[in-house]
C-alpha positions as CSV (number, residue, x, y, z in Angstrom):
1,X,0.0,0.0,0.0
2,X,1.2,3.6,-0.9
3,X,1.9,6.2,1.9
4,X,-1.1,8.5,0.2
5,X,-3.2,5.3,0.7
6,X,-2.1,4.6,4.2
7,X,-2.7,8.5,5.3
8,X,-6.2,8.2,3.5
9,X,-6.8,5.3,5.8
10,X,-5.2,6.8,8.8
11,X,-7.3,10.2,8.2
12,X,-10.6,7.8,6.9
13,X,-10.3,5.9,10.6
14,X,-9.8,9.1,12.6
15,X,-12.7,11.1,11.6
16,X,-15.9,8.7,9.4
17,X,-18.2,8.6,11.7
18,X,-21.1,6.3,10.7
19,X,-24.5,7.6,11.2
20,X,-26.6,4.4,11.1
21,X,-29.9,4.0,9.7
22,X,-32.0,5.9,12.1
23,X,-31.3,9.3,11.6
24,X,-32.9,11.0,8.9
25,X,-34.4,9.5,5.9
26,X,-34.8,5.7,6.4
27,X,-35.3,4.7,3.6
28,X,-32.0,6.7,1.8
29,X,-30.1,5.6,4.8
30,X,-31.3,1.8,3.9
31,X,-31.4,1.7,0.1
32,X,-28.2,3.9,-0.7
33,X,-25.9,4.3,2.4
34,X,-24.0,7.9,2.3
35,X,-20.5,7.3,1.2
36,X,-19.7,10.7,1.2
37,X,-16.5,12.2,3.3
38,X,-19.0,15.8,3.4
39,X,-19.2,15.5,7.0
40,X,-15.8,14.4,8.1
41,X,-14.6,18.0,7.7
42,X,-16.3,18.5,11.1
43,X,-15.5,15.0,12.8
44,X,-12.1,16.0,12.3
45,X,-12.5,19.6,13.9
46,X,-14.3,17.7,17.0
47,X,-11.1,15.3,17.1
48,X,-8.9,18.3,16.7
49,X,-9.9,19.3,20.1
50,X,-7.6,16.6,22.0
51,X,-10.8,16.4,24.3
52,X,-13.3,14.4,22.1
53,X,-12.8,10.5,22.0
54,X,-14.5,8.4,19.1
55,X,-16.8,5.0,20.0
56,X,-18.5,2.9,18.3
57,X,-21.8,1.2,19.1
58,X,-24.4,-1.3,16.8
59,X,-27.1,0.2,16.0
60,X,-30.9,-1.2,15.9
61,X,-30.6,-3.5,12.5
62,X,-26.4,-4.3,13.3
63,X,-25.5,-1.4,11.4
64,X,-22.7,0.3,13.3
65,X,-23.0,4.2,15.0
66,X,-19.9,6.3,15.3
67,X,-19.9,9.4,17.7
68,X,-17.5,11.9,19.6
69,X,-17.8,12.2,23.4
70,X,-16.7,15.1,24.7
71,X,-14.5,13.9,28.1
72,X,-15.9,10.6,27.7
73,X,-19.1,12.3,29.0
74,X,-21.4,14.3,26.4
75,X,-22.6,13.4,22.8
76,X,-20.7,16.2,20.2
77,X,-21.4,16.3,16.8
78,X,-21.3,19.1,13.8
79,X,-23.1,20.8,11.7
80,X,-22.5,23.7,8.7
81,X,-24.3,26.1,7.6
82,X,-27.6,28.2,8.4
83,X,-29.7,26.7,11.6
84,X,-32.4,24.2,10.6
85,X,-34.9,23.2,13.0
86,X,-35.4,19.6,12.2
87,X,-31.8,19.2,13.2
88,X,-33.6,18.7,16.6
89,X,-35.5,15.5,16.1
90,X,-32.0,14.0,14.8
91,X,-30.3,15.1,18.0
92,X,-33.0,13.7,20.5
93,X,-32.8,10.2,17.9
94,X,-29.0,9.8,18.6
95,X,-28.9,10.9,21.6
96,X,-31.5,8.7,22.9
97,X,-30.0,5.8,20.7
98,X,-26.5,6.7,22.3
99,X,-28.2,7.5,26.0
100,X,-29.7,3.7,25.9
101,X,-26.4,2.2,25.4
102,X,-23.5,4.1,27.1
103,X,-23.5,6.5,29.8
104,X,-23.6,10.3,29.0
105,X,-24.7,13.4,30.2
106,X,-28.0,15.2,29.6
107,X,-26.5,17.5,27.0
108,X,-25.5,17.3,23.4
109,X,-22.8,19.4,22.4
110,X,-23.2,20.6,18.5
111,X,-20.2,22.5,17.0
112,X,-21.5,24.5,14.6
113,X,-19.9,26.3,11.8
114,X,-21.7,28.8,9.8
115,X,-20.5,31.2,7.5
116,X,-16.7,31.2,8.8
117,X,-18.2,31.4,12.1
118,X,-18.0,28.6,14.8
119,X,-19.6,28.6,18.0
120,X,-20.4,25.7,20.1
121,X,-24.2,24.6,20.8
122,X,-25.3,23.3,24.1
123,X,-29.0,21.5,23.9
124,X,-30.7,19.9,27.1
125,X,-31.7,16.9,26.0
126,X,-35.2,16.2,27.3
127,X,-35.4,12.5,28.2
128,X,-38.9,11.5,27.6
129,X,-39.3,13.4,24.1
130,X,-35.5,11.9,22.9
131,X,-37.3,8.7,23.7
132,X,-40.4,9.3,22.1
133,X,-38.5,10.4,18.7
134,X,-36.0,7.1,19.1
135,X,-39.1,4.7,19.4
136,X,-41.0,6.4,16.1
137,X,-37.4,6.2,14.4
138,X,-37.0,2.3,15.2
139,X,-41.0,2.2,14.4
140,X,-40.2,3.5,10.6
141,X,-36.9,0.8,10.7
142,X,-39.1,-1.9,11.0
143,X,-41.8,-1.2,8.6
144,X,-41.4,-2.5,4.5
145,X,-40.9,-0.6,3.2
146,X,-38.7,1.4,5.4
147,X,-40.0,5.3,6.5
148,X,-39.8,8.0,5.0
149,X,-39.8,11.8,5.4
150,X,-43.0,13.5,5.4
151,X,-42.8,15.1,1.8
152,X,-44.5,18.5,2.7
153,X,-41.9,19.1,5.4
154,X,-38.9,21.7,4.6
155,X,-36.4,18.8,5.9
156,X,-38.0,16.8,2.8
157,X,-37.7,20.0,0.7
158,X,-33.9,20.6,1.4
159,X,-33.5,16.5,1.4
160,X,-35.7,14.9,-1.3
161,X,-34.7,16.8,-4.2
162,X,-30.8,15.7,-4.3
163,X,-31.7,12.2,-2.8
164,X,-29.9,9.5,-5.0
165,X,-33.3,7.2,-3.8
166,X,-35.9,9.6,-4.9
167,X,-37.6,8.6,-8.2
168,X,-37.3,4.8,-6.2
169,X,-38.9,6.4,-3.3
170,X,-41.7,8.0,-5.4
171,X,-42.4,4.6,-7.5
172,X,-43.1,3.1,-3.9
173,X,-45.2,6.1,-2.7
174,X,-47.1,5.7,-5.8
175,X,-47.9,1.9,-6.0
176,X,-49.4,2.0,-2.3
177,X,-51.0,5.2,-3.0
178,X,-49.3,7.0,0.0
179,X,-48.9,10.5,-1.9
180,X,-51.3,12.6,0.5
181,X,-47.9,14.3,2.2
182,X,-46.6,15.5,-1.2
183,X,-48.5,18.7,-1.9
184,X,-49.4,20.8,-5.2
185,X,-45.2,21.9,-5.7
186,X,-44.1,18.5,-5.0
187,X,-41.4,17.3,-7.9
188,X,-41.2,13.9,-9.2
């Protein structure tokens, strides 16, 4: 193996961290698995730190789940770009998921970059609804086919549009007639 190959690896290892299946789009997640290295630009700031380790649980179907405690104690992850609220229900999902099989604290930690700027998020998690959005997360897992993302929701709007599932995802909608959520504007 060449050195560019084994610093790949080295920098690969480091900082992919493996969302699983239940955040999200389930069915995306299930049916084409993000490759992508878009989001290690952030893992790596998180390991930059010298205070965030790297784990590794299974997650609900096998799949494995990467994520960054900060002092071994609270969930940290990342995010770019302009504040989305549905960013929310995918913090209570890991955290809950993360919460029911490792020890952490009651607060996620999101470093968030926007615009050049960085500042570091602290959210309360709130127990009962992070268990409430983990259970309908595992719900859509074991349905066939898997769940989807309401389509008149602006998470579907920013999502749907560039997902490599879509016109797959629409054929399915459209065989068991489940297109009430799509809306005049929706784009097949």
């Amino acid at each position: 193996m060449s050195i560019s190959h084994e610093l790949r690896r080295a920098i690969e290892d480091s900082v992919e961290c493996r969302d699983g299946y239940i955040l999200g789009c389930r069915r995306r997640n299930i049916w084409a698995p993000d490759t992508s290295f878009r989001n290690n630009r952030g893992n790596a700031l998180i390991a930059s730190s010298g205070e965030c380790n790297k784990y590794s649980v299974h997650g609900p179907t096998g799949e494995p789940i990467d994520f960054f405690l900060y002092r071994n104690h609270y969930l940290t992850t990342f995010r770019a770009g302009p504040w989305k609220k549905y960013w929310s229900e995918d913090f209570f999902v890991l955290w809950a998921y993360i919460d029911s099989c490792w020890e952490i604290g009651d607060t996620l930690l999101v470093v968030h970059e926007n615009k050049g700027k960085l500042q570091i998020v602290e959210l309360p998690m709130n127990k009962v609804v992070a268990y409430e959005k983990l259970e309908e997360a595992l719900d859509d897992l074991r349905t066939d086919p898997p769940g989807r993302l309401a389509k008149n929701t602006e998470r579907a709007y920013h999502i749907c549009r560039f997902c490599p599932v879509k016109q797959r995802c629409d054929a399915t909608d459209h065989l068991r007639g489940d297109t009430e959520d799509w809306g005049a504007n929706y784009k097949t």
